[in-house]
C-alpha positions as CSV (number, residue, x, y, z in Angstrom):
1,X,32.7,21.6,19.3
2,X,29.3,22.9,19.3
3,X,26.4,20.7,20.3
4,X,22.5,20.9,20.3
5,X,19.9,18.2,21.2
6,X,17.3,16.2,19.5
7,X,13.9,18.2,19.3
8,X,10.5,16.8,18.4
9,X,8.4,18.8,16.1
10,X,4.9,18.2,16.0
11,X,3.0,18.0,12.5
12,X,0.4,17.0,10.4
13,X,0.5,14.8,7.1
14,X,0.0,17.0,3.9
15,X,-1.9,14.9,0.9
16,X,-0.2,13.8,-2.0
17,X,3.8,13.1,-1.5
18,X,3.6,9.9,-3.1
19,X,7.2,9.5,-4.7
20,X,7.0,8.1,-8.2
21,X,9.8,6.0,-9.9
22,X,11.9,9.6,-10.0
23,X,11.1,10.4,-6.1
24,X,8.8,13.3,-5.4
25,X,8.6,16.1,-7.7
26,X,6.9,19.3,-7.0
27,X,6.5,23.0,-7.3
28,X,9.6,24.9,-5.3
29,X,5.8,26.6,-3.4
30,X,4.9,22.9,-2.2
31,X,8.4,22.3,-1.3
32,X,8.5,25.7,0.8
33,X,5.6,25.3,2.9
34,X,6.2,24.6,6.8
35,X,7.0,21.3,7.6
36,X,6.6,19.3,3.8
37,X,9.8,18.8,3.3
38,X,10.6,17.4,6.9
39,X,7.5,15.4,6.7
40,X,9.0,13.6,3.4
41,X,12.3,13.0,5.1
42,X,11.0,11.7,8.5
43,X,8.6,9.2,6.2
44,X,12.0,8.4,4.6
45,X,13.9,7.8,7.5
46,X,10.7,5.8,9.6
47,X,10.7,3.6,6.4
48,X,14.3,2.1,6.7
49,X,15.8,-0.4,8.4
50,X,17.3,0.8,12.0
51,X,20.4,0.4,11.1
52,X,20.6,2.1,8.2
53,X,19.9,4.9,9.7
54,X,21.0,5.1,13.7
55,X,24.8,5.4,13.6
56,X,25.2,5.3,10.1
57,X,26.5,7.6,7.0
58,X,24.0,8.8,4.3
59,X,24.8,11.5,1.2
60,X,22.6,14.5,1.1
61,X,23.7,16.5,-2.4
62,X,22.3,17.1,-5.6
63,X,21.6,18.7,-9.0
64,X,22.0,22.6,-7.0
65,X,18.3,23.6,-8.3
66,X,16.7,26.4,-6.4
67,X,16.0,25.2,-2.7
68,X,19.0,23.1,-2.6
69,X,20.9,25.0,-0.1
70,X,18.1,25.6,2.8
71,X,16.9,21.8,1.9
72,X,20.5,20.4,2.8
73,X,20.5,22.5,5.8
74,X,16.9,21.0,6.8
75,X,18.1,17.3,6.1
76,X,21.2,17.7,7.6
77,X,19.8,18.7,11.2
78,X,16.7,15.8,10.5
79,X,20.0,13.4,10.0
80,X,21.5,14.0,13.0
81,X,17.9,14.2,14.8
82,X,17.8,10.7,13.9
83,X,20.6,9.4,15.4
84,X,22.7,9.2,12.1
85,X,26.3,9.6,12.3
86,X,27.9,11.2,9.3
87,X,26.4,13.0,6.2
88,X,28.6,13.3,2.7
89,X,27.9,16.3,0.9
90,X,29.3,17.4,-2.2
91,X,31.0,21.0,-2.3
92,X,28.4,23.3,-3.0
93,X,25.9,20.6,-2.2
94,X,26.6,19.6,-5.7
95,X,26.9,15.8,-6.9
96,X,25.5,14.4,-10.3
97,X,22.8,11.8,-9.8
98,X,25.5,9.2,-11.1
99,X,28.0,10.7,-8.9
100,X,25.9,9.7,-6.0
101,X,25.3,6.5,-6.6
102,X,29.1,6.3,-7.2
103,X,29.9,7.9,-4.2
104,X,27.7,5.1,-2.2
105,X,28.9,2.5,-4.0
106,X,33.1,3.4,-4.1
107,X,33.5,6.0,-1.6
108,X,35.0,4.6,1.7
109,X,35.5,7.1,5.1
110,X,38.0,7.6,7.5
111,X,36.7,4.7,9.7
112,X,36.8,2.0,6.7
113,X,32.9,2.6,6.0
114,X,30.6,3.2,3.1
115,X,27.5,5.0,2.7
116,X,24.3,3.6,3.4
117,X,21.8,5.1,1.3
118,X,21.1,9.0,-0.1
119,X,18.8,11.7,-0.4
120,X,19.4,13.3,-4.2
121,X,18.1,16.7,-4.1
122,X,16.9,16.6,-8.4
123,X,14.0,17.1,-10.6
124,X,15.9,15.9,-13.3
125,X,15.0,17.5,-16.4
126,X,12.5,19.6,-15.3
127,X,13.8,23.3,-14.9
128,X,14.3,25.1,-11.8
129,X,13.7,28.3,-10.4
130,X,11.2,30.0,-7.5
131,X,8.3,29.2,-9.5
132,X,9.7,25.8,-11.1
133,X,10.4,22.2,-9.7
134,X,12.1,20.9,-7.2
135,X,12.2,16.8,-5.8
136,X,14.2,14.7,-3.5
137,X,14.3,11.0,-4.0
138,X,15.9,8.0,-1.6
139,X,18.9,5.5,-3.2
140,X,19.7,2.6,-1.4
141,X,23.4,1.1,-0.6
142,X,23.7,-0.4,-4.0
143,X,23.5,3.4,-5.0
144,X,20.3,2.8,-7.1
145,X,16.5,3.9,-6.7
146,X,15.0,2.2,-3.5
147,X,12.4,-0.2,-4.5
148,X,8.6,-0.2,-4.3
149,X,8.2,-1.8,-0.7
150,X,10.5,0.9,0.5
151,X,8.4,3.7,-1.6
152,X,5.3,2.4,-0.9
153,X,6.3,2.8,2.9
154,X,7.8,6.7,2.5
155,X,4.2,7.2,1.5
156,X,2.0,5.2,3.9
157,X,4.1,6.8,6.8
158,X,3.6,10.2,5.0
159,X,0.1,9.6,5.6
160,X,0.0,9.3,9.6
161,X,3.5,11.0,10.2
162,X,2.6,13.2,13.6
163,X,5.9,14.4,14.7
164,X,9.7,14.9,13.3
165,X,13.2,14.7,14.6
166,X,15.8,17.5,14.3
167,X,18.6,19.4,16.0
168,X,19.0,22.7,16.1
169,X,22.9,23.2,15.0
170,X,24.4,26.0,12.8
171,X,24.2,25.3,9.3
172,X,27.1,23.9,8.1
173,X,29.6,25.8,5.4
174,X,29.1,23.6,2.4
175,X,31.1,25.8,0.2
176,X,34.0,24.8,1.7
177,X,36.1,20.9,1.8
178,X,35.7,19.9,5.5
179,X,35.0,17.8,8.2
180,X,32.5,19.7,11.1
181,X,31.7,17.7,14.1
182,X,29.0,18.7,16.6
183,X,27.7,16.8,19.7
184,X,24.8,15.4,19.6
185,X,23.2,14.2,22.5
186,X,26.2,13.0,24.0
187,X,27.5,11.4,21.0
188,X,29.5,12.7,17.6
189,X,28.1,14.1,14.5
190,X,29.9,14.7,11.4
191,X,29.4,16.4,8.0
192,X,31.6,15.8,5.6
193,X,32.4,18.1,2.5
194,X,34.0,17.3,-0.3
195,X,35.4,17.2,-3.6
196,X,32.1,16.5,-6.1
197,X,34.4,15.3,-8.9
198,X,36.9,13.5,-7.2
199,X,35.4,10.1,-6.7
200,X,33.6,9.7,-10.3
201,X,36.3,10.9,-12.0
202,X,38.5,7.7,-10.7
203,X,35.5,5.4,-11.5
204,X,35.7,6.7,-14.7
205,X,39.2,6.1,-15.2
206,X,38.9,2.8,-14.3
207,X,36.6,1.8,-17.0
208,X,37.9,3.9,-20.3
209,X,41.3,4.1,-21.5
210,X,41.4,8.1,-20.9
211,X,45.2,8.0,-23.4
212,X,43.2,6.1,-26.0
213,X,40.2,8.8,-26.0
214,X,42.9,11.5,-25.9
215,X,44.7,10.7,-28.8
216,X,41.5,11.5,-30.6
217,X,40.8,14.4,-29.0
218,X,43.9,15.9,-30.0
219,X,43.6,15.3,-33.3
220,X,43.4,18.0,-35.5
221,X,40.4,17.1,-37.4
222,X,38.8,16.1,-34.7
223,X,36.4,19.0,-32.8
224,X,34.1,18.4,-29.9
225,X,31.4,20.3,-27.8
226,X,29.7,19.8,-24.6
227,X,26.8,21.4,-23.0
228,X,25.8,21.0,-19.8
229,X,22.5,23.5,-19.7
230,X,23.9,24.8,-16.5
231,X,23.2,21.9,-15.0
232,X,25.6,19.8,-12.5
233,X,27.4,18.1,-14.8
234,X,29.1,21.7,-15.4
235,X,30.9,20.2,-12.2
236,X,32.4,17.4,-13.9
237,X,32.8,18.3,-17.8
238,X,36.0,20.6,-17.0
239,X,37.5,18.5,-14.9
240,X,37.1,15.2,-17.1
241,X,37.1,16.8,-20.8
242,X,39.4,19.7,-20.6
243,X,41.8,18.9,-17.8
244,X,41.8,14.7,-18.5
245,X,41.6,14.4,-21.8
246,X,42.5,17.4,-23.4
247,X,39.6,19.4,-25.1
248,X,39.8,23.0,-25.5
249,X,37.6,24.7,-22.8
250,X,35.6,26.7,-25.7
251,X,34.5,23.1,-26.3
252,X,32.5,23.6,-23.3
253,X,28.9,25.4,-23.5
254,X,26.9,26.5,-20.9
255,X,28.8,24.7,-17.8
256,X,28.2,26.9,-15.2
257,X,25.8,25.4,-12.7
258,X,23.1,27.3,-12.2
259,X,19.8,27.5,-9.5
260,X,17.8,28.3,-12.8
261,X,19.7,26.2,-15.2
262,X,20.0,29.8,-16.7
263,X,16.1,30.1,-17.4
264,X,16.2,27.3,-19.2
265,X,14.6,23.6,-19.6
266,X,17.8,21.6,-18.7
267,X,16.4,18.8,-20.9
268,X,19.0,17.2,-23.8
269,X,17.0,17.0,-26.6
270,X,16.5,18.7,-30.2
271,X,13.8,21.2,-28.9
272,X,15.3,22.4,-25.3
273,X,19.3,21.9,-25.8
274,X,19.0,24.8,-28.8
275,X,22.4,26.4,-28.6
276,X,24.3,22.8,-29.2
277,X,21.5,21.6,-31.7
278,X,22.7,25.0,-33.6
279,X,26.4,24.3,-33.3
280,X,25.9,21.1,-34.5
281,X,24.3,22.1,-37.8
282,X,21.2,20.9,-36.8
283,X,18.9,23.7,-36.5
284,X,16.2,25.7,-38.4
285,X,19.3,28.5,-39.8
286,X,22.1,27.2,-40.5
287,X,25.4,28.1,-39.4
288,X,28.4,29.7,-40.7
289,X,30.8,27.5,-39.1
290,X,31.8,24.1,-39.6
291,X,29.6,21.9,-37.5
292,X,32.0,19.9,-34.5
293,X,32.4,16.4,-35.6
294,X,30.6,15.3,-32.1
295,X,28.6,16.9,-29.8
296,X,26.6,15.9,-26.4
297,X,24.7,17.7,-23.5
298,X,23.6,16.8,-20.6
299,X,20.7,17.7,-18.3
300,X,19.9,19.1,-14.9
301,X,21.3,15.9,-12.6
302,X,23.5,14.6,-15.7
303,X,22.0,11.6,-15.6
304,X,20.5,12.0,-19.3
305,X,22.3,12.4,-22.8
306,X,22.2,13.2,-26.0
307,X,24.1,12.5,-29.0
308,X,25.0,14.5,-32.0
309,X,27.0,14.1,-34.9
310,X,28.0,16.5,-37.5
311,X,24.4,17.3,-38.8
312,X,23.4,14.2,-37.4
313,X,21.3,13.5,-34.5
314,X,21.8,9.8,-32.9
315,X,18.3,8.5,-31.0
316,X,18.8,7.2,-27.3
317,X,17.5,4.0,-28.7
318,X,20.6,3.4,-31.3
319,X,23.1,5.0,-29.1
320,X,22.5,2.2,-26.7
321,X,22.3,-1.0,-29.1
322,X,25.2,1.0,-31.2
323,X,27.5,0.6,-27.6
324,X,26.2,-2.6,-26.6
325,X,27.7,-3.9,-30.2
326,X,30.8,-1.6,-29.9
327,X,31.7,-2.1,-26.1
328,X,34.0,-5.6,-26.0
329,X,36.5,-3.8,-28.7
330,X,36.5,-0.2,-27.6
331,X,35.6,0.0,-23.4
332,X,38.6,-1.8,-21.6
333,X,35.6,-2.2,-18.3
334,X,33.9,-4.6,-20.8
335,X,36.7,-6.6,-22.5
336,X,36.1,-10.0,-21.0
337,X,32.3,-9.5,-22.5
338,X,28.7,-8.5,-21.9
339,X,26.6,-10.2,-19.3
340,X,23.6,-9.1,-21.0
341,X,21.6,-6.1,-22.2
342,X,18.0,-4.6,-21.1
343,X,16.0,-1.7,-22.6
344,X,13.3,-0.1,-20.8
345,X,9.7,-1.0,-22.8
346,X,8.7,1.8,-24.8
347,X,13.0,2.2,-26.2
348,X,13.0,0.6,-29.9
349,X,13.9,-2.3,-30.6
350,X,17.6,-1.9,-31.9
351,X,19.3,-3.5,-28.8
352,X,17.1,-6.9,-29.3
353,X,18.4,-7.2,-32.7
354,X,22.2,-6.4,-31.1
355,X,21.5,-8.9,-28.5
356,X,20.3,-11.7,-30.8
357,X,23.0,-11.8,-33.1
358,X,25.6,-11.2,-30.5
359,X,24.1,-14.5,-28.3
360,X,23.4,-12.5,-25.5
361,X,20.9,-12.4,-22.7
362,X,18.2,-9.7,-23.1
363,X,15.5,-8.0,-20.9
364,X,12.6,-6.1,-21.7
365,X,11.9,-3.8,-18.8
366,X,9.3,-1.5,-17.6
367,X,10.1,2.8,-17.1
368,X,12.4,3.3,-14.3
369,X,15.7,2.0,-13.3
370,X,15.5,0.0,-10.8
371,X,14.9,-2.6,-12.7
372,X,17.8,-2.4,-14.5
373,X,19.6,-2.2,-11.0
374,X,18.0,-6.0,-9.9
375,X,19.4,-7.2,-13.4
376,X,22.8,-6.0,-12.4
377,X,22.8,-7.1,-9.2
378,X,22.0,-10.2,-9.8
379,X,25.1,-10.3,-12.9
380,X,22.6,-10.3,-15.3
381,X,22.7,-7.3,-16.9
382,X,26.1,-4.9,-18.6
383,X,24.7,-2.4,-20.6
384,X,21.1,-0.8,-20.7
385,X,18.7,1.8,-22.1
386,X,15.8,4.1,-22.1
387,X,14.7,6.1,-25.1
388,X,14.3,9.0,-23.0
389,X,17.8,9.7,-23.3
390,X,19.2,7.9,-20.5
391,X,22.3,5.4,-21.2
392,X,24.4,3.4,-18.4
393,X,26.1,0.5,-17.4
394,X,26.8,-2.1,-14.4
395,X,29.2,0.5,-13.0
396,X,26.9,2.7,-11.1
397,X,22.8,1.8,-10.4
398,X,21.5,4.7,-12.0
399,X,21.6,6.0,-16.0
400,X,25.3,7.9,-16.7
401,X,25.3,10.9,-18.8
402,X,29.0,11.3,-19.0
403,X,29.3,7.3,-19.5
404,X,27.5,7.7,-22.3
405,X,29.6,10.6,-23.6
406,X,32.7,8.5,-22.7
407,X,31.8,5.5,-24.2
408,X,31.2,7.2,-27.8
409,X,34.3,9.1,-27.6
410,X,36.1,5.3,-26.9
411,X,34.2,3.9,-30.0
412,X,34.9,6.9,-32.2
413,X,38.8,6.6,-30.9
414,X,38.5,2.7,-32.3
415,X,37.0,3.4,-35.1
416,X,39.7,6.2,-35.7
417,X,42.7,3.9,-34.2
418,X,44.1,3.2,-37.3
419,X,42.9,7.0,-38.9
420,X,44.5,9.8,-36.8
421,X,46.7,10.9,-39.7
422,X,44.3,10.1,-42.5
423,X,42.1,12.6,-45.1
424,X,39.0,11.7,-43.0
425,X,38.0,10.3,-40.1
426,X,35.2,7.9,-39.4
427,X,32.3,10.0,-38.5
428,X,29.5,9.7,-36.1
429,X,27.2,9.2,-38.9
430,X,29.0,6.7,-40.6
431,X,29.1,4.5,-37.3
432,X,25.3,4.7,-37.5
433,X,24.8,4.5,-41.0
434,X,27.4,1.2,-40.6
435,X,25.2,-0.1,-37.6
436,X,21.8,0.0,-39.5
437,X,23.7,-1.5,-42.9
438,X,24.8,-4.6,-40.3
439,X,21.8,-4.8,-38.5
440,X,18.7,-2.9,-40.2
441,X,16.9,0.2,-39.6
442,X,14.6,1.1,-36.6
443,X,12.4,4.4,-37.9
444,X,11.7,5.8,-34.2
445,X,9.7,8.9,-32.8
446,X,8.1,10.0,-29.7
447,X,5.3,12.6,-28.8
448,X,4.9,14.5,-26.0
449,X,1.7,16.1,-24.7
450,X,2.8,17.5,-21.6
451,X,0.6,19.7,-18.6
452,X,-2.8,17.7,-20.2
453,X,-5.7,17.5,-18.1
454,X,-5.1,14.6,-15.8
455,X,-8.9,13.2,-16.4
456,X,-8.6,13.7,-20.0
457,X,-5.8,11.6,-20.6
458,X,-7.0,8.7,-18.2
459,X,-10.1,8.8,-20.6
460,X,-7.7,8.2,-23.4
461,X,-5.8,5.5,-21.8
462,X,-9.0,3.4,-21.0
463,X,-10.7,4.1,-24.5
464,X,-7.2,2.6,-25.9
465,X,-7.1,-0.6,-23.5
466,X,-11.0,-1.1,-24.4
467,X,-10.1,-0.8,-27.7
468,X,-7.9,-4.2,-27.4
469,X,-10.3,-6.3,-27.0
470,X,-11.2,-6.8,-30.3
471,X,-8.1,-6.7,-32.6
472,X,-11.1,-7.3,-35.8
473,X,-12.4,-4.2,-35.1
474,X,-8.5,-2.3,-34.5
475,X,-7.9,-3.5,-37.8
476,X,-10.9,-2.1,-39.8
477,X,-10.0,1.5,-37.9
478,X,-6.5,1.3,-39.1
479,X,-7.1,0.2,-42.3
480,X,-10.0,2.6,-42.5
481,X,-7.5,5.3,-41.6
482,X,-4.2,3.8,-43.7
483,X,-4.3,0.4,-46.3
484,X,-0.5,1.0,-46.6
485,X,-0.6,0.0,-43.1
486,X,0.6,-3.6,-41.6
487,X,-2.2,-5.4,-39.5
488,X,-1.8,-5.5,-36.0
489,X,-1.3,-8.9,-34.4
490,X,-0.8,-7.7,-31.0
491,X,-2.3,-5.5,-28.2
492,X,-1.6,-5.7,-24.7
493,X,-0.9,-3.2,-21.5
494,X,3.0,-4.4,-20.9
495,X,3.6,-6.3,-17.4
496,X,6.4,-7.6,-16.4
497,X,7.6,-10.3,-13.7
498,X,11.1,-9.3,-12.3
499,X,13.2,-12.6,-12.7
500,X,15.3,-11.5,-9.7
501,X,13.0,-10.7,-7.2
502,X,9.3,-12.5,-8.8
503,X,7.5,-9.1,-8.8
504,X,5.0,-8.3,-11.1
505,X,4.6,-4.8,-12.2
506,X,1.2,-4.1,-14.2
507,X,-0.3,-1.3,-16.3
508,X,3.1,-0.3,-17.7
509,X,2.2,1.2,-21.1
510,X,-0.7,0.2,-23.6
511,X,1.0,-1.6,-27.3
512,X,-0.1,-2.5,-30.3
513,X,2.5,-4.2,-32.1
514,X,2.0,-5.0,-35.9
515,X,3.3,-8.0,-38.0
516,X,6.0,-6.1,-40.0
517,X,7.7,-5.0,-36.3
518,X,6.1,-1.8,-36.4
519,X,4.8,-0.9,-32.7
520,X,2.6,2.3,-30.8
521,X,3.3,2.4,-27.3
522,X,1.2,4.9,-25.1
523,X,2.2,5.9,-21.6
524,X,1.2,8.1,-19.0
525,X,4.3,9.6,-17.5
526,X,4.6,11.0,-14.1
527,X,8.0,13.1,-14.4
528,X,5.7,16.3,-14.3
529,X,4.8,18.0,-11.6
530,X,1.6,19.5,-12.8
531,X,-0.9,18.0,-14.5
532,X,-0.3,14.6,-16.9
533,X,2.4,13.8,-19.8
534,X,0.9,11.2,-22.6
535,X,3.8,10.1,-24.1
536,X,3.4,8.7,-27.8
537,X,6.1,6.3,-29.1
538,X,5.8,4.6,-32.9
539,X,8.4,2.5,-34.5
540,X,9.1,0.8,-37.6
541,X,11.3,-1.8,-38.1
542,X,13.6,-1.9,-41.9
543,X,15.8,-4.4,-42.8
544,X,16.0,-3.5,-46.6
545,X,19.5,-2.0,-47.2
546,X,17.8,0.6,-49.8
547,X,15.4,1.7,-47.4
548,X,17.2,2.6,-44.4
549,X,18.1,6.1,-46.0
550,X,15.2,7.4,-45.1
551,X,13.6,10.6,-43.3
552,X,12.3,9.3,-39.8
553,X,9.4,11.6,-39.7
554,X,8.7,10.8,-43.5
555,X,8.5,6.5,-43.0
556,X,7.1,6.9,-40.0
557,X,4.1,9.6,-41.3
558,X,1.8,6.5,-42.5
559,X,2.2,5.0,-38.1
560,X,1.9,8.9,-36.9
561,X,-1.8,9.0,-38.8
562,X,-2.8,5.7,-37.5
563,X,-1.6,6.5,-34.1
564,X,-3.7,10.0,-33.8
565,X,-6.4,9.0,-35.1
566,X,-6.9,5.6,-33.3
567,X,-6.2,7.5,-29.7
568,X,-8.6,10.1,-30.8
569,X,-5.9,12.0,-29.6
570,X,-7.5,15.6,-29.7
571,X,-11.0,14.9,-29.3
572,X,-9.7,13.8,-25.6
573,X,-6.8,16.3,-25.2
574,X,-7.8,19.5,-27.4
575,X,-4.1,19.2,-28.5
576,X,-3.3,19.5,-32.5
577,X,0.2,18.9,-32.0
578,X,2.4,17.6,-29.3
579,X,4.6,19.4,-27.0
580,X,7.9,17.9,-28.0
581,X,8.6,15.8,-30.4
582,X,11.7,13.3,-30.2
């Protein structure tokens, strides 16, 4: 057994590692510089409870971005440094985001004992590479996000941090399942590697009926396609689809994990996820081949999803009302019935209608997941949703990719219970088409402006929450700039007061809501790591049967003017179009 001792290291603080809701996110060149990422750890460590650190287990894995490998090294040594007694790490340092938290929340070692927390080694959706993005955030021992007060403590200790902890041991092999010990001090120090898949896959057999979702797959008419962008949920999508339920592996795209993501933006959406949007019929040349009837990707930590039908693209903001109505029929984890459903703030308003007529309770959340995670801790909360393609449930405390994908396939198998040997199946369309005829139409878009100049957009913000305070004068500009356009009743910056925990979280997006149920939400995200993203959301509500057929960028053209215009959005920016546009 080899064996080292702790070492202090002396250092000073560097400016600006203030974790957002996503952790800290950086350049891979900020990341690499002497000492950062040991400063950001040590904070993290100093800012827990003693004993959730001193003789306890954490998980140190990730989405296996560039800098993955030397950072589990680093974290592993800081670990033991700090008097911690086991690390988990997923073979090749590889675990999905909502593996992790599954792994924390299921996973019990040889002693009887769970996980107390984890570093997740992800920048999400932003690509990777020596010149892209890297992050590392903390998740607490309910496997979700840890909360403000813990945050806000990682960065005040980042602020004074003078010294760090670490041993120096060999790195440890973490291509290969095993258990290495070292001595530490005196005492035992393990690492732990294993199977990525193993754990999640059981969770997920435990909630779907994996026969049931099989029987579709094997259909015959039935055809199916998965890309992963060469992101980590390559790890999982042969082992679940293929090998579980059956899928031909040529149903699989781009499921290699790569540092890189292949050069790519490992982002599920129609402007980044190109190969699948092409497959599915959906993009700018159309294809020879029949379209799959259902298709999905992932992206970099496979905590994101999109969903595609045949020519058909479904927005995160149906595909989680469209599961919340389905889930009691076709998800056996949900049978005895929904606790209650939350959306994030800026996500449309589908799952409110859902919730209404199905009695149930429903919350109206700021961006970030925690929240979601208080809701279901406190049994308040099954199903939930961002538009920014992120779905999940009470199972894990973070947004599920392959949930998502699971929880369609279920509702497409019920739909198709009855319709295995019929002419056609029930398409993914017509379960949309179906949903709006039931309960109305929600015309939906968002606009990115992403890498703006950070003073620029904080101009715009403040011009747009001055704006507010006379809704007279709103309603002159917006009639000045469309008459077709309903009168806004409404203008606030969103807050919201946690009913778990009483906390009040401010400045969480700019509205103006109009009296036909239309709505512009404004937001500055922070998922960047250079510069600022204004994200643009406009919504109109339709409850007319005939006029749910609809374009969305064609209904929604009239809000789109109004929006620009009453931002002034490139007289602040200089941008004449937006990045992205969902």
């Amino acid at each position: 057994m080899q064996s080292g001792q702790v070492k202090r290291v002396e250092t000073t603080p560097f400016e600006g590692q203030k974790p957002g809701t996503s952790g800290l996110r950086k350049k891979v060149k900020v990341f690499t510089q002497p000492h950062y990422l040991q400063n950001f750890v040590q904070s993290t460590f100093n800012a827990l409870p003693a004993d959730k650190v001193k003789g306890a287990r954490i998980v140190v894995s990730g989405d296996g971005r560039y800098y993955s490998k030397e950072a589990i090294q680093i974290i592993i040594k800081m670990a033991a440094g700090n008097g911690v007694r086991s690390v988990w790490v997923g073979q090749n340092g590889l675990l999905s985001t909502p593996a992790v938290s599954a792994v924390v929340r299921e996973r019990v070692g040889a002693d009887g004992s769970k996980a107390s927390g984890a570093f997740i080694l992800t920048a999400s959706h932003n690509p990777g590479g020596p010149n892209e993005d890297f992050g590392i955030k903390y998740n607490m021992e309910n496997g979700g996000p840890a909360p403000e007060s813990i945050t806000d403590k990682i960065y005040e200790n980042t602020t004074k941090i003078k010294e760090y902890l670490t041993v120096e041991l060999p790195d440890v092999d973490i291509g290969k399942v095993g258990v290495t010990t070292f001595s530490v001090d005196g005492g035992t120090f393990d690492v732990d590697v294993f199977d990525s898949a193993s754990d999640y896959v059981k969770l997920m057999k435990s909630i779907f009926d994996f026969e049931f979702i099989r029987k579709l797959l094997s259909s015959p008419k039935f055809t199916f396609c998965y890309d992963a962008l060469h992101g980590v949920a390559g790890a999982y999508a042969k082992r679940i689809f293929v090998e579980e339920l059956g899928a031909k592996e040529s149903s699989l795209l781009n499921c290699v994990p790569k540092e890189d993501f292949g050069g790519g933006h490992p982002d599920p959406n129609l402007t980044y996820a190109k190969e699948l949007v092409a497959r599915m019929g959906l993009g700018k040349s159309t294809t020879q081949d029949e379209p799959p009837e259902f298709g999905a990707a992932a992206d970099g930590d496979a905590d994101r999803n999109m969903i595609l039908g045949k020519r058909f693209f479904v927005t995160p903001s149906d595909s989680v009302a469209i599961i919340a109505a389905n889930a009691v029929e076709a998800i056996p984890y949900f049978s005895a019935g929904l606790k209650g459903v939350a959306r994030s703030m800026p996500t449309s308003a589908a799952l409110d209608v859902v919730a209404q007529h199905l009695n149930l309770k429903f919350f109206e959340v700021p961006t970030g997941w925690k929240f979601f995670g208080n809701l279901m801790d406190a049994g308040l909360c099954s199903v939930c949703g961002e538009e920014s393609f992120g779905t999940g449930s009470d199972h894990i405390r973070e947004k599920d990719g392959i949930w998502a994908v699971l929880a369609w396939l279920s509702i497409l198998a019920y739909k198709n219970k009855e319709n295995l040997g019929g002419k056609n199946l029930v398409s993914v369309e017509d379960i949309v088409r179906q949903h709006w005829a039931t309960f109305g139409r929600h015309y939906y878009t968002r606009y990115d402006y992403e890498n703006v100049d950070a003073g620029a957009a904080k101009e715009l913000m403040a011009s747009l929450v001055k704006l507010q305070s006379s809704l007279s004068e709103v309603n002159q500009i917006v009639k000045g700039i469309r008459s077709d356009v309903s009168s806004v009743v409404n203008a606030d910056e969103f807050e919201y007061k946690d009913p778990v925990d009483g906390s009040i979280s401010k400045h969480q997006g700019i509205r103006y809501l109009f009296e036909d149920g239309s709505r512009l939400v404004f937001r500055l995200s922070g998922t960047g790591s250079e510069g600022a993203t204004i994200r643009l959301y406009i919504e109109q509500y339709e409850k007319d049967p005939s006029k749910i057929g609809r374009e969305s960028q064609e209904a929604l053209g009239p809000l789109v003017e109004v929006a620009l215009k009453l931002s002034k959005m490139q007289e602040f920016t200089g941008r004449s179009a937006p990045t992205v546009i969902t």
